[in-house]
N, C-alpha and C positions, 0 to 999 in steps of 0.2 A: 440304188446304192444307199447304203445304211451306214451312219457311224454307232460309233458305242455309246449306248445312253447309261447312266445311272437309275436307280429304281427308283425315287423320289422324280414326281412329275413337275414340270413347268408350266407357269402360266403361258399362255399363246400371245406373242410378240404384240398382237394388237390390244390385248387389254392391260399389259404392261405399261405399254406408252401410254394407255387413256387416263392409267391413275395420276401420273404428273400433271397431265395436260388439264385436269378436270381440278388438282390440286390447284396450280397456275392459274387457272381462269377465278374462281373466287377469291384468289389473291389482290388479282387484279380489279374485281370488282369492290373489295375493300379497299384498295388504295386510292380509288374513285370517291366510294363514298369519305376517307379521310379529306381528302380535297376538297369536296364541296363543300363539308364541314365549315373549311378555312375561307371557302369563297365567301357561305354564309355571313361570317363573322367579318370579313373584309365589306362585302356589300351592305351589310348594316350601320358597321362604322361609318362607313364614308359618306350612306345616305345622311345620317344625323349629324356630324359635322358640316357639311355642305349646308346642310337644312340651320343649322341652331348654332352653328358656330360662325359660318362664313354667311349667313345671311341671305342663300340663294334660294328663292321657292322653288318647292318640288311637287309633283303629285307624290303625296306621301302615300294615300291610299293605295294608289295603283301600284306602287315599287313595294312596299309592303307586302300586298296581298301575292305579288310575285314572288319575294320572298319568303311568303307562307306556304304557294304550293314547292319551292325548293325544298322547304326542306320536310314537307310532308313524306315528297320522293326521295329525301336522300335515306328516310327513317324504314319507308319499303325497300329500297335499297339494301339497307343494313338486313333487313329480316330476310332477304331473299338470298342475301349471302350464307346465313347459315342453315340455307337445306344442305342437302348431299348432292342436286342434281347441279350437272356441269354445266357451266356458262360460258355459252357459247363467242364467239367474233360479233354476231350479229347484236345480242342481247349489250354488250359493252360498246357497240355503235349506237344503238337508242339510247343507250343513256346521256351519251355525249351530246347528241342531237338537242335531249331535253338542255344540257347545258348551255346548248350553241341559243336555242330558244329563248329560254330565260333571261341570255344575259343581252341579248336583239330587244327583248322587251325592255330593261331597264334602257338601255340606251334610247329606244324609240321616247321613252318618258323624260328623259334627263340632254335631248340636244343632238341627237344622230351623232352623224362625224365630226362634229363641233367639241362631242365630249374629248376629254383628253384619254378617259379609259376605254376609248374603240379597241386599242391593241390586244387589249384583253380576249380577242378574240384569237390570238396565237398563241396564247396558252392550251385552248382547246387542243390546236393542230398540232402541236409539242406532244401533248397527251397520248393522241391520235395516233402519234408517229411511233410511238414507244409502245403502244399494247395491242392495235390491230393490224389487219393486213394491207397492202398498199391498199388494194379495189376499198378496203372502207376508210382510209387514213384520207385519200383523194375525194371523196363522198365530203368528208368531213371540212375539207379545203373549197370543194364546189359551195357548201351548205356555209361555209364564214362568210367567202366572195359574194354570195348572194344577200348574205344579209347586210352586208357593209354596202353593198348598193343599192339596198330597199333602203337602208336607213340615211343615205345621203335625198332623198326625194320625200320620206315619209319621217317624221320625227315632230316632237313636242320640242320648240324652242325656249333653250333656256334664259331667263330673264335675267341677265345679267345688268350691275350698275355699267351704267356709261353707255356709250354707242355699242350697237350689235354689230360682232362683227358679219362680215359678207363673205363667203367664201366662193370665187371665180371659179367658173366649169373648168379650167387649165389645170385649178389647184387642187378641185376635186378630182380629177382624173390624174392625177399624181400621185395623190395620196392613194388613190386605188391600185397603180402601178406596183406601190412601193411594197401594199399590203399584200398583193398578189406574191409579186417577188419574195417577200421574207417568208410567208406561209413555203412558200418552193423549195427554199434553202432548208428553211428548216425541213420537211418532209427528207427532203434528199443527204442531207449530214448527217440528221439524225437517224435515219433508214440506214447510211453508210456504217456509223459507228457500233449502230446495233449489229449488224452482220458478220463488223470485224469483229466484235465481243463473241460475238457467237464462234467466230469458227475461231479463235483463241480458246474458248473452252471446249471444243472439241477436238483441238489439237493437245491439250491439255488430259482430257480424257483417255484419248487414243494414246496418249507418251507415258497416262498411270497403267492402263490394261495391259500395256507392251511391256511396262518394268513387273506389274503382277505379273505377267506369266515366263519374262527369264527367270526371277527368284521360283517359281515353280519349275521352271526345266531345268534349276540349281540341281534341286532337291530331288528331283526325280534322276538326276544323273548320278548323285550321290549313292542313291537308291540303288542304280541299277548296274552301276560299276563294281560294288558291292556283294550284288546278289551275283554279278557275272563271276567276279574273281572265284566265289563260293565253286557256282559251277565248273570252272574250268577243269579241277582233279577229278569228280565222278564223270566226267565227258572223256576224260583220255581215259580212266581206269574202262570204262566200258568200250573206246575203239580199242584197246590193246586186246580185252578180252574175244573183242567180235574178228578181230582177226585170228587170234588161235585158233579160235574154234572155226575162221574159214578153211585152215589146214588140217582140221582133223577127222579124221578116214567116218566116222561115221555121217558127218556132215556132207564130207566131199561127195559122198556114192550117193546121197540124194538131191538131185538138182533141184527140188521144190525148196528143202531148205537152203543151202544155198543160196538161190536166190532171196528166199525172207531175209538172210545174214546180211546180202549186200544191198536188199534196204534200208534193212538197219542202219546198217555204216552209214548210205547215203545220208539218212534222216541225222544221223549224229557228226553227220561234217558238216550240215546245216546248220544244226546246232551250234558247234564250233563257232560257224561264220555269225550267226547271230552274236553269240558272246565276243567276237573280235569287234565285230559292230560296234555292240553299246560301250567297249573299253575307247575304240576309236573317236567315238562322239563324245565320249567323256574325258577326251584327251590324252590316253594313256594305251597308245599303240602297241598291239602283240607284234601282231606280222603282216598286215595288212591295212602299208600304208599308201598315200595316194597316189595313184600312177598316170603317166599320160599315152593317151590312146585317139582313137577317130572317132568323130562323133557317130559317124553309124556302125563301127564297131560297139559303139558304147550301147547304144540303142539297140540293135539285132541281137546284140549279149544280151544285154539285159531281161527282155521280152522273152527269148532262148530259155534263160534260166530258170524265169518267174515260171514260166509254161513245164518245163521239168520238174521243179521243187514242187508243184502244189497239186500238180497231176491234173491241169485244167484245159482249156481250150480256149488259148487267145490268138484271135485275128487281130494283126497289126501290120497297117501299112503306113511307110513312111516316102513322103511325096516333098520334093522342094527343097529336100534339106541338105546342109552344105555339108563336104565329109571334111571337115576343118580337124587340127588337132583339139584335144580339150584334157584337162584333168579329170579325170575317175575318184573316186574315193567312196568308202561307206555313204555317207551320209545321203549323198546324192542317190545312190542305187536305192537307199531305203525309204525315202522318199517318195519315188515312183511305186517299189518294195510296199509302202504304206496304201497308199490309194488303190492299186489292183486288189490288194488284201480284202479293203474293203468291200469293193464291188464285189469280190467272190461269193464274202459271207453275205454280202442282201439278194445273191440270186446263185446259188449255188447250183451247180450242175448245170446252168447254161453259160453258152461261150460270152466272153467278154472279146470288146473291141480297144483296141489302142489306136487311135490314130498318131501322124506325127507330122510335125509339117514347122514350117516357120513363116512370120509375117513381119516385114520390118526389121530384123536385126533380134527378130526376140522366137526363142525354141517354142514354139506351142505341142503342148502333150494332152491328148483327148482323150479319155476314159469313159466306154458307156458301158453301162450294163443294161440288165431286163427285168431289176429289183423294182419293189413297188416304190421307190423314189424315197425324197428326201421330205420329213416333216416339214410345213412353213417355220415354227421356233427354230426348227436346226439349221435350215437356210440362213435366217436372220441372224444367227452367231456362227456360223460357220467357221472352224479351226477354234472356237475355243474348248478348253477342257472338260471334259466329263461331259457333253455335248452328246448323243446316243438316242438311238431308237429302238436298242438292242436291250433294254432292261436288266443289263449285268452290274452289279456294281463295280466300279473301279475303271471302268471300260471311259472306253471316248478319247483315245491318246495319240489313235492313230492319224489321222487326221488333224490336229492341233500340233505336232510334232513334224509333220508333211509341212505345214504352212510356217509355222517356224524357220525350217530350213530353207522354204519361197523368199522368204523373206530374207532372213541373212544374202544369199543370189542378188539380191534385189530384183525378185520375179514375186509373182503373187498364185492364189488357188482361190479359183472358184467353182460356184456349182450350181446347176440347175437341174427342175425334173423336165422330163422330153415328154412332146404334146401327146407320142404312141404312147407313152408308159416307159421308166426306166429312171435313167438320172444319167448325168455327163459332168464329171470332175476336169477341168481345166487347169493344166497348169502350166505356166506363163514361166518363162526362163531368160533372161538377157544372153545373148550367145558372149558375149564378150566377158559375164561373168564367169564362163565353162575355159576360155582358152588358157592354156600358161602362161603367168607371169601376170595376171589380173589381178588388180591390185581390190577387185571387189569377191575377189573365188576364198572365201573362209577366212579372211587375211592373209590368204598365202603370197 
């Protein structure tokens, strides 16, 4: 099954998403390199103060020389930011690594756990928690833990005036509780907070896409209320004329015409019912307004009809389903109306299947055809506009317009290709939004 595509082609869903993801990634590895920047300038301060202001000896050489390869690599860093090629999860965990190294090495030179800036190692896992994925953010947490316990056994004591102090195995293993602990919290609040940011902008997203496309189905109903009104006088001047001429003697004595006549008519009562349609949808009812009827009336009708109007061959079985009262109206029939359409035009001339059935309280409606299926980019937007694989311009409405009305129901449309070959349109309906007096069936 095919929708209507536009003739101007789209990029394929997966290199869509790479160009963000690849934008994203050297962002982040810029805001890496700003940071080290800062750490630079912080560990240098602190060394020469300590050193020349507070009078503590340091290996100046050694914190230095670590110093110097920082910021060697924060300068590769910087250059490697601006290729084009994408930086990956992994590549932004080695650099933090390098971070987590570095700043193990000053402390090994400046007092292990003794220094007061051990902490400084949950800045790392702050970082950590904010640009990679758990499996490397918990690497990153393993690789501090480790070193805060290399550096409580292994360290350059610092010379301080007065007695040194002694730190108690009790108090060292506390303090490593505490560090373990806060690296935890952090990873886990801050992994929380980012998640809810996220799916706040994707509800955000989802709530703009939703209002672009009712101001689109404004305008397209503006549109087609419009063009219908237009239509509605040459639709009755031609059934008035097709009925004369089905009373008149030269017509009547040949049965072949004849019959052309009263397909005609057929095709132009069709017509009719389409333009009652779209005046209906647009809120401005001829004569065909919403009735109530049984649901497999609704269903057997409908299939009934689709199968007469379009002169095709649909098998439909309907299994499970409740014969409950419900409301009828356009929109619903065109609906379903819209999706058969489809599948006709991606596999013409072979029969189409309906299934019907319910699961839960909810109408499920199955649509398969024997068409070569659905594009992957058309999957991945599926119901939105100008959407197509048919290379018609203006086309792709049918199906954007189907899920519209899914949605108003508070049901949904989906779709997949079948592992034979074909495609299967799904659509999901709350039974509760069909019966009378539901206060979710159109606002009625």
């Amino acid at each position: 099954m095919q929708t209507d595509a536009p003739e101007t082609s789209t990029a394929p869903a997966s290199t869509a998403a790479a160009v963000p993801q690849a934008v994203a990634g050297r962002k982040n590895l810029l805001q890496l390199v700003e940071l080290r920047w800062l750490a630079v300038v912080g560990q240098l301060a602190t060394i020469l103060v300590v050193r020349f202001v507070l009078g503590v000896p340091l290996p100046l050489e050694q914190m230095l020389a670590l110093l110097a390869m920082l910021v060697v690599f924060n300068v590769a860093s910087a250059l490697r930011s601006r290729l084009e090629l994408p930086v990956s999860d992994g590549e932004l965990f080695g650099a933090l690594l390098v971070d987590v190294a570095v700043l193990t090495g000053q402390l090994y030179a400046s007092g292990g756990i003794t220094n007061p800036f051990i902490f400084l190692f949950l800045l790392q896992v702050a970082v950590a928690s904010v640009l990679l994925r758990p499996v490397f953010i918990w690497a990153i947490v393993a690789a501090a833990a480790l070193a805060f316990v290399g550096l409580t056994q292994w360290h350059v004591p610092l010379a301080l005036p007065g007695p040194t102090p002694v730190l108690s195995t009790q108090y060292v293993g506390g303090l490593l509780v505490c560090f373990v602990l806060n690296a935890a919290l952090l990873v886990i609040f801050i992994g929380r907070i980012g998640r809810n940011l996220r799916q706040r902008d994707a509800s955000l997203a989802r709530l703009r896409q939703r209002a672009a496309e009712e101001e689109h189905i404004v305008r397209m109903g503006l549109l087609a209320s419009g063009a219908a009104h237009e239509l509605g006088t040459p639709l009755a001047t031609l059934s008035v004329i097709l009925g004369d001429w089905s009373h008149m003697a030269p017509f009547a004595a040949e049965p072949e015409l004849r019959e052309e006549i009263e397909e005609m008519q057929r095709q132009i009562e069709r017509c009719k019912a389409i333009v009652s349609g779209i005046l209906t949808s647009a809120g401005r009812t001829r004569a065909d307004a919403p009735v109530q009827t049984t649901l497999h009336a609704f269903l057997d009708g409908l299939a009934a009809e689709w199968e007469r109007t379009r002169g095709a061959v649909l098998e439909f079985t309907r299994v499970d389903v409740p014969d409950v009262p419900i409301i009828s109206d356009t929109a619903l029939r065109q609906m379903v109306d819209n999706v058969l359409d489809n599948a006709l035009e991606a596999a013409p001339g072979a029969p189409l299947r309906l299934d019907m059935g319910c699961e839960d309280d909810l109408l499920v409606l199955r649509v398969l055809d024997r068409g070569p299926g659905f594009a992957p980019d058309i999957l991945e937007r599926l119901g939105a506009p100008y959407q197509s694989s048919k290379g018609k311009p203006g086309r792709g409405l049918g199906l954007f317009l189907a899920t519209n009305v899914a949605r108003t129901l508070g049901g949904e449309i989906r779709a997949q290709n079948r592992p034979g070959g074909g495609a299967e349109v799904v659509i999901t309906l709350p039974l509760a939004a069909l019966v009378p007096d539901a206060p979710t069936h159109h606002g009625k």
